[in-house]
C-alpha positions in Angstrom: 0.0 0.0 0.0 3.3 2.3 -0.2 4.3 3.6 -3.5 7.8 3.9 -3.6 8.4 4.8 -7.5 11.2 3.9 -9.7 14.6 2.9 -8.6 17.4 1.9 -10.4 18.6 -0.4 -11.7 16.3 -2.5 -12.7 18.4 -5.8 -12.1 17.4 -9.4 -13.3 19.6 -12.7 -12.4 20.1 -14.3 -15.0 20.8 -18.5 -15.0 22.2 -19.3 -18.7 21.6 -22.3 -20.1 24.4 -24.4 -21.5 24.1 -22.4 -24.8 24.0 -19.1 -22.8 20.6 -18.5 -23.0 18.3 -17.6 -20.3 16.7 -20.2 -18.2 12.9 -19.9 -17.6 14.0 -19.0 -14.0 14.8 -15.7 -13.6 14.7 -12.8 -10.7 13.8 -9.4 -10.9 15.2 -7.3 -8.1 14.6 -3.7 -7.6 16.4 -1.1 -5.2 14.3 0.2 -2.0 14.7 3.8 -1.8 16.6 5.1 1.1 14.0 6.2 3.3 12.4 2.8 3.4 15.4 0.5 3.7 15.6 0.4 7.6 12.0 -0.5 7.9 10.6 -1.3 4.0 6.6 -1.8 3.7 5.8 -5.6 3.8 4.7 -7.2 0.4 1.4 -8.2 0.4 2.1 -10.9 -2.8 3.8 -14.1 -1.4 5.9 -14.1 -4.7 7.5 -10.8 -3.9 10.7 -11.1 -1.1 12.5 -8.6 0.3 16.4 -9.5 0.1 19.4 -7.7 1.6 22.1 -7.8 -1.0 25.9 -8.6 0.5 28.8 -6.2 -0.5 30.4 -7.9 -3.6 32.9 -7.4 -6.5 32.2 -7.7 -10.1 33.1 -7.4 -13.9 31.2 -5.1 -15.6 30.5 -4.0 -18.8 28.1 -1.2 -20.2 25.8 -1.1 -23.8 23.1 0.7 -24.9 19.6 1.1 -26.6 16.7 -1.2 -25.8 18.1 -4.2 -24.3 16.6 -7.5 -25.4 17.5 -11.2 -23.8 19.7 -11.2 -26.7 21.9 -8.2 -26.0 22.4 -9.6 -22.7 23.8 -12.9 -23.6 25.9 -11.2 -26.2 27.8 -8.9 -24.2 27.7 -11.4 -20.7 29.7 -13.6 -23.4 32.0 -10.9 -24.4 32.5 -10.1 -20.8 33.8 -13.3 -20.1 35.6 -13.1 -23.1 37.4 -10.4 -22.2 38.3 -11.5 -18.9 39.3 -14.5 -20.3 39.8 -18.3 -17.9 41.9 -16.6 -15.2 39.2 -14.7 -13.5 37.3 -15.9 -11.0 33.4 -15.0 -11.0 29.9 -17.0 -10.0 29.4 -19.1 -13.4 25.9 -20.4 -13.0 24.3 -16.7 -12.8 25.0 -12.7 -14.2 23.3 -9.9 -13.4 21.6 -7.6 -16.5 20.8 -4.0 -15.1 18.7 -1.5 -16.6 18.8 2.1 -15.5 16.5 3.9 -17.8 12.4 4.0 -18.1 10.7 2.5 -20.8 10.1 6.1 -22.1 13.6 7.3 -22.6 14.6 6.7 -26.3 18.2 8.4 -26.1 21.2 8.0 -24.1 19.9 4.3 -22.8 22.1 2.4 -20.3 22.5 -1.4 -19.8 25.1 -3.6 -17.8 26.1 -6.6 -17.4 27.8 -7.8 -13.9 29.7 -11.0 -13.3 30.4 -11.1 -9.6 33.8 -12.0 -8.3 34.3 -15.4 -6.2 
């Protein structure tokens, strides 16, 4: 019953397939805004959780325009790509972040996030 508007980003976890695709599982996690975060309104859906997210470290890379599944698995793949066997991130999920509304047809923001072991 608390409308806390927009935050960003927009962050799903992603679970790729063994051809990098997306799994049917996925979770969509958005920010609680500052003022609510020591006390945040209960959900009254069962599906909705509230999570604390830990301190962590991670690879990053940043694309624009309208994000589609697609764009995600192409640059997660270039991301690990880049960073090549050596590093050491979570292999079994990446995080794809959007910080723009739907709205917003310029200037668009997207990235991807492997997080460090």
């Amino acid at each position: 019953g608390v409308g806390m508007g927009m935050t960003a980003p927009v962050s799903i976890t992603a679970f790729p397939a063994e051809d990098g695709s997306f799994q049917q599982k996925v979770k969509v996690s958005l920010r609680i805004p500052s003022q609510f975060q020591d006390n945040p309104p209960r959900p009254t859906d069962e599906s909705i959780k509230i999570e604390e997210r830990q301190e962590m470290t991670i690879y990053s890379t940043q694309f624009g325009g309208y994000a589609k599944e697609v764009d995600y698995v192409n640059y997660a793949a270039k991301l690990k790509a880049a960073l090549g066997s050596d590093a050491a991130y979570h292999k079994d999920f990446y995080l794809c972040n959007g910080y723009d509304p739907p709205m917003k047809p310029y200037g668009r923001r997207n990235e991807i996030w492997l997080v460090k072991e």
